[in-house]
C-alpha positions as CSV (number, residue, x, y, z in Angstrom):
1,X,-8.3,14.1,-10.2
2,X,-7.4,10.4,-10.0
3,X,-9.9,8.6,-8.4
4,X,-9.0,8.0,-4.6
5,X,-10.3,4.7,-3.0
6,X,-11.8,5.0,0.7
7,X,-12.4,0.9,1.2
8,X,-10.6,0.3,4.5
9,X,-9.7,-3.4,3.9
10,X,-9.6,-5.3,0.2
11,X,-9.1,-9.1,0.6
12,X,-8.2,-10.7,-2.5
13,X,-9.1,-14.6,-2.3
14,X,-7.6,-17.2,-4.9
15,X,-10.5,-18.1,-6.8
16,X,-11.1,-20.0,-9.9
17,X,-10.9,-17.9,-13.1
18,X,-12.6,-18.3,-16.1
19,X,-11.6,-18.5,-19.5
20,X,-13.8,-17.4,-22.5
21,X,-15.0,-21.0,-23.8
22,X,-16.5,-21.4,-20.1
23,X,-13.3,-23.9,-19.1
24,X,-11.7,-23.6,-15.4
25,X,-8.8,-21.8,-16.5
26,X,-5.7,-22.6,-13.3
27,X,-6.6,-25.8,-11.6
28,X,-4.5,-25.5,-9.0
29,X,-6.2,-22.6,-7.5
30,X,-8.4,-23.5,-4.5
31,X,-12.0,-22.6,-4.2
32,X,-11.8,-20.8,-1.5
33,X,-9.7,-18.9,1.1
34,X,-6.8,-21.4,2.9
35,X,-6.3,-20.7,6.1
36,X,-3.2,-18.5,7.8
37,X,-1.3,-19.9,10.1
38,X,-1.8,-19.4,14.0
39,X,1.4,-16.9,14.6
40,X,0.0,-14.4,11.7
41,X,-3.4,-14.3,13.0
42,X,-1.7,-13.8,16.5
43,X,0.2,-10.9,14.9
44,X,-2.4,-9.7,12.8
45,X,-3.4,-6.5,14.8
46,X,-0.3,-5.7,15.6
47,X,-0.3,-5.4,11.3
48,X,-3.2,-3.5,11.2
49,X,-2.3,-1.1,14.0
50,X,0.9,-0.2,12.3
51,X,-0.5,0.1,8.9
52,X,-3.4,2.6,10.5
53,X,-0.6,4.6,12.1
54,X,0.8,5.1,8.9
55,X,-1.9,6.4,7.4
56,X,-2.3,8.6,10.3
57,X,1.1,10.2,10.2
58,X,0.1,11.3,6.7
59,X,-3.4,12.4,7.0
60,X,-1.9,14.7,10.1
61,X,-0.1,17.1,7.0
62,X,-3.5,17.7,5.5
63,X,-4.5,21.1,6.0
64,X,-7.7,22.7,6.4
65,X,-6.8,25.4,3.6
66,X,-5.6,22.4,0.8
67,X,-8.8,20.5,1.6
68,X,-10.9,23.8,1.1
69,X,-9.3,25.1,-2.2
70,X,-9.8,21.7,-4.0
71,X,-13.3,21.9,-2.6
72,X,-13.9,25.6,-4.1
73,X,-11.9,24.5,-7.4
74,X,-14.9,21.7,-7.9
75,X,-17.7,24.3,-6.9
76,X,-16.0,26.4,-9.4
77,X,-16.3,24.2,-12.2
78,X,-19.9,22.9,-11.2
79,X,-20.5,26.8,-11.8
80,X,-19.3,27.0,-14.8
81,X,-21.0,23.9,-16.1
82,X,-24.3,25.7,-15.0
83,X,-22.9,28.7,-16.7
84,X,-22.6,31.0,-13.3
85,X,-19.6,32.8,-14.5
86,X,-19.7,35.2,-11.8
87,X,-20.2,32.9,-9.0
88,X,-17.3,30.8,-11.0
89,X,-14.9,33.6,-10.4
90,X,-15.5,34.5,-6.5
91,X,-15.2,30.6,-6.0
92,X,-11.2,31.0,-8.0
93,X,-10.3,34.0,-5.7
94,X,-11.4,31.9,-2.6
95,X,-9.1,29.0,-4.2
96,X,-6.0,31.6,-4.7
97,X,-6.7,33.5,-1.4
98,X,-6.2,29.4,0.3
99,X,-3.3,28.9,-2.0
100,X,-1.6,31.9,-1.0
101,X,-2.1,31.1,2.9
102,X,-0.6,28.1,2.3
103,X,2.8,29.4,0.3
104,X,2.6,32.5,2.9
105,X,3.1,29.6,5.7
106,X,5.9,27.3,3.9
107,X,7.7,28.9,0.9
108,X,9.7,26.1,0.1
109,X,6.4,23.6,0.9
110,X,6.0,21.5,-2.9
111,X,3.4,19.2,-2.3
112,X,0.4,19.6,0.3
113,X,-1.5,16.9,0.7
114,X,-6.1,16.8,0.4
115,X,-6.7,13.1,1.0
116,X,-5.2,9.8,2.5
117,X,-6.7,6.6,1.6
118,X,-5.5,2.7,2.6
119,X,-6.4,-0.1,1.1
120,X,-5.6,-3.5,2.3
121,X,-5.2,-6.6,-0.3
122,X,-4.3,-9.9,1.6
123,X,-3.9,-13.1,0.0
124,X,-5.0,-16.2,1.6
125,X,-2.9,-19.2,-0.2
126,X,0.5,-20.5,0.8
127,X,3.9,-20.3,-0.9
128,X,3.1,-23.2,-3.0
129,X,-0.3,-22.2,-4.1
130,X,1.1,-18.8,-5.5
131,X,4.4,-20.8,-7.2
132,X,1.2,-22.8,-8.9
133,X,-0.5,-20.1,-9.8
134,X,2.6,-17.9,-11.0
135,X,3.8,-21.2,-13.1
136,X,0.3,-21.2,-15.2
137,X,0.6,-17.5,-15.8
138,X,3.6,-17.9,-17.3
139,X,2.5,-21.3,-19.5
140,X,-1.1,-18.0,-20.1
141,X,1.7,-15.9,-21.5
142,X,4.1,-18.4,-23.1
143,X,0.5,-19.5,-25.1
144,X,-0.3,-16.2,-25.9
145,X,-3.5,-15.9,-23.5
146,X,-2.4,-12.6,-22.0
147,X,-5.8,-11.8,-20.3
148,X,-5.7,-15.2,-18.7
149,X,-2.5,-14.6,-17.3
150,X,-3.4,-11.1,-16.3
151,X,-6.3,-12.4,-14.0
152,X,-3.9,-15.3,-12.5
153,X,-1.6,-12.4,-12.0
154,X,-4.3,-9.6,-10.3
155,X,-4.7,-11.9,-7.2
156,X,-1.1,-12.1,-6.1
157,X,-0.5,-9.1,-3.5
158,X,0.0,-9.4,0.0
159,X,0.1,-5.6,0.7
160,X,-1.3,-2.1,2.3
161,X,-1.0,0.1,-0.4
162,X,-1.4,4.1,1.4
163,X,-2.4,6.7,-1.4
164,X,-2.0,9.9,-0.8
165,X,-3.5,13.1,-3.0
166,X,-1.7,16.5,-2.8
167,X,-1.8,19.8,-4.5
168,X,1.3,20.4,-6.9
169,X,2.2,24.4,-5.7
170,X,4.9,24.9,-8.3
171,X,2.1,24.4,-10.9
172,X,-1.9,24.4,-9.3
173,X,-1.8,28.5,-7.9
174,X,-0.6,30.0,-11.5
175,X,-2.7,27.3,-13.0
176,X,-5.4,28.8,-11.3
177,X,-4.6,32.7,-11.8
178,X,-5.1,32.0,-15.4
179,X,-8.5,31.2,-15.5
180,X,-9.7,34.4,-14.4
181,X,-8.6,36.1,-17.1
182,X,-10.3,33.7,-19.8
183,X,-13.0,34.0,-18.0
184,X,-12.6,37.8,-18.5
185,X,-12.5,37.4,-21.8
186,X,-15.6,35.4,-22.0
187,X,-13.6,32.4,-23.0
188,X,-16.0,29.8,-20.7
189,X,-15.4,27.2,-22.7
190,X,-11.2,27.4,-22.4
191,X,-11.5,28.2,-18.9
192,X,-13.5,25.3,-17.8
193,X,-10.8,22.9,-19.7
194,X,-8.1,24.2,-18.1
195,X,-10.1,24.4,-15.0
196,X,-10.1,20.4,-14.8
197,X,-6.7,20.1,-16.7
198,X,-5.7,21.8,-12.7
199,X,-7.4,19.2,-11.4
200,X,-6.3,16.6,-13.2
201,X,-2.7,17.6,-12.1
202,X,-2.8,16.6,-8.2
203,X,-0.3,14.2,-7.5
204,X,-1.0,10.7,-6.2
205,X,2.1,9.4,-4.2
206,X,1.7,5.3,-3.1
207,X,3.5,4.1,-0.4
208,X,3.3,0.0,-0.4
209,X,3.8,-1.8,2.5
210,X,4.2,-5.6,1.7
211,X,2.1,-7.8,4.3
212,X,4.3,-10.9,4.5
213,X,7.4,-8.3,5.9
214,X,5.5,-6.8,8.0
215,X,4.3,-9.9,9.6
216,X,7.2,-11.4,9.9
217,X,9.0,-8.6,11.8
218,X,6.2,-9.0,14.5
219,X,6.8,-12.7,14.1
220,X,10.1,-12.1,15.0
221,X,10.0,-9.7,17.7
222,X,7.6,-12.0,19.6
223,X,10.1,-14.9,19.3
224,X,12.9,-12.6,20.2
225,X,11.2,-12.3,23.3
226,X,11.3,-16.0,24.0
227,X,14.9,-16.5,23.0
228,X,15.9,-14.1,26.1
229,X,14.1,-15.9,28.2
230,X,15.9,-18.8,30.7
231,X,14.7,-21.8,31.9
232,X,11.5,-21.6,29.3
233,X,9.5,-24.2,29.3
234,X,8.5,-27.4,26.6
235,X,5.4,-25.5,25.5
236,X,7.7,-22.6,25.4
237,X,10.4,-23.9,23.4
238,X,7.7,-25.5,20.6
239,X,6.0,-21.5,20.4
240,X,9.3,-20.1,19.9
241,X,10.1,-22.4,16.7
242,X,6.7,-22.6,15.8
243,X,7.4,-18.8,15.4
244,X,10.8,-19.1,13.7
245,X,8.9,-21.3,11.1
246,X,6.0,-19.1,10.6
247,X,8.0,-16.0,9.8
248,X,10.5,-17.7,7.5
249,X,7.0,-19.0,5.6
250,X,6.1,-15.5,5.1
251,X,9.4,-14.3,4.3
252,X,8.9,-17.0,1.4
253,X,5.7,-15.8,0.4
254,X,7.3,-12.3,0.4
255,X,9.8,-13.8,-1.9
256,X,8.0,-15.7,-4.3
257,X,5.3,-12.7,-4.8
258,X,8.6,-10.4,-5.8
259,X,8.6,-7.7,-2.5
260,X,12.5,-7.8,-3.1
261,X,14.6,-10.9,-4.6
262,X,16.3,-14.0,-3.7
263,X,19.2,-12.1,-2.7
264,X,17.8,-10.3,-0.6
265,X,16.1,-13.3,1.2
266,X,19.2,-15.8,1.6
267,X,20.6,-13.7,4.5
268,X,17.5,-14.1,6.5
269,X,17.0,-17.5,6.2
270,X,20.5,-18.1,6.9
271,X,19.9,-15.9,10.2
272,X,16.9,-17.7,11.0
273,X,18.2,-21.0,11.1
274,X,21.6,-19.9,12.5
275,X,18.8,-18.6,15.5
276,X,17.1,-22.1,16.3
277,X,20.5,-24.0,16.2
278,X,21.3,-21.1,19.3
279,X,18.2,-21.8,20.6
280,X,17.9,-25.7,20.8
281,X,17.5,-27.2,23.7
282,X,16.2,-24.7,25.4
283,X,19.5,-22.2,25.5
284,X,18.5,-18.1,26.1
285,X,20.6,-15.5,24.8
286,X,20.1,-12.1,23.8
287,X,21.8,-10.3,20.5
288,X,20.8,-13.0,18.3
289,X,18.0,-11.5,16.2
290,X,20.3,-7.8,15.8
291,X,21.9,-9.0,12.4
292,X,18.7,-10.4,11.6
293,X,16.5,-7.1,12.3
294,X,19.2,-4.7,10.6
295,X,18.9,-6.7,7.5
296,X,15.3,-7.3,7.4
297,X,14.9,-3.1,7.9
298,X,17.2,-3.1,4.5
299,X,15.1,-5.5,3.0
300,X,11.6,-2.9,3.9
């Protein structure tokens, strides 16, 4: 089985990589974390809330039966590498007896998911810190040094990646009617290789979620809010462009780490700035984010 990761937040910082003879190997990579700006960290649980919820929604099709066959399917393998045959076979009917619950339930049901995990990669650095960095990965490459570029490379994702482990039915229950029989047979050593070739076949489905998007759509809600608003005052006005700017800066970022391409960006800058010209001088209006919101919703 693939090897699920539990961590509940990964932060990957830029940090100054190494090359073999001891030399720094991207200058332009800072030391240590640079700072986000005020509106992300204002919209930052709002981020973590929705990526939780997703997660959620998942784990909810879990099923008490799924967890419990893949549970007995180990046990029955630990027997067999003790060399309990017996107690190797009662664990498989327990496994098939689960299986068959499940089918019973859902005929048409294909995958059934055992585990949910989310893991959160963040990168502190601005859009011209990862153009930097991307621009000496590609002189790594262009040299030849693939493992320098890889490491440049590794540190440049601004995502929640949600994994989620289920058991393949058109496959796993026949997969493990079969073993029975070998074990019959006193074929141990066949039936505990296909025992964890089984295993080996639950499907991993990632669902990646790309940080920058995500913040910018709070971004954006919140300075929605503020363009409907009459009569707003100076300290208003400066929040609701202050906002405008942050989320086009991560719709940069977005763009420059590759969560979709320069076509697909162009329309919501264009939006953006079409939305403070609207909004100078302290003019309200509602409607103006709609284009805006459909497109970024193509873009995710």
């Amino acid at each position: 089985m693939k090897k699920i990761f539990r961590k509940p937040l990964l932060i990957l910082l830029p940090v100054l990589f190494m090359a073999a003879n001891g030399a720094s190997l991207a200058s332009s990579v800072p030391d240590k974390a640079q700072d986000k700006s005020a509106q992300s960290k204002a919209v930052q649980s709002q981020v973590d809330n929705a990526s939780a919820l997703k997660a959620n929604d998942q784990r909810k099709k879990i099923t008490e039966e799924a967890v419990a066959a893949i549970a007995q399917t180990q046990k029955a393998l630990e027997a067999l590498n003790k060399g309990k045959t017996d107690e190797a076979i009662k664990d498989l009917e327990v496994v098939t007896g689960k299986l068959e619950l499940i089918m019973a339930r859902d005929p048409k049901l294909a995958l059934v998911p055992v585990d949910v995990s989310l893991v959160t990669y963040d990168l502190y650095a601005d859009v011209d810190t990862v153009k930097a960095v991307i621009k000496e990965a590609s002189e790594a490459l262009d040299d030849g040094k693939v493992q320098d570029a890889r490491r440049l490379m590794s540190s440049l994702a601004s995502e929640v990646v949600i994994s989620t482990t289920s058991i393949p039915l058109a496959t796993y229950p026949a997969a493990i009617k079969a073993i029975s029989p070998l074990l019959d047979k006193g074929e141990t050593e066949k039936a505990r290789t296909a025992l964890q070739a089984a295993l080996d076949t639950l499907v991993v489905e990632t669902e990646v979620v790309p940080l920058p998007l995500l913040r910018s759509q709070y971004m954006l809600a919140a300075a929605e809010k503020l363009a409907g608003k009459k009569d707003r005052s100076a300290d208003e006005n400066k929040e609701l462009d202050d906002l405008l700017k942050a989320a086009r800066e991560e719709l940069k970022l977005a763009e420059v780490l590759g969560y979709g391409n320069g076509k697909d960006f162009k329309p919501l800058y264009k939006q953006i700035d079409a939305i403070k010209k609207k909004a100078a001088n302290g003019n309200s209006g509602s409607g103006w984010f709609n284009e805006l919101k459909e497109k970024l919703s193509e873009l995710f």
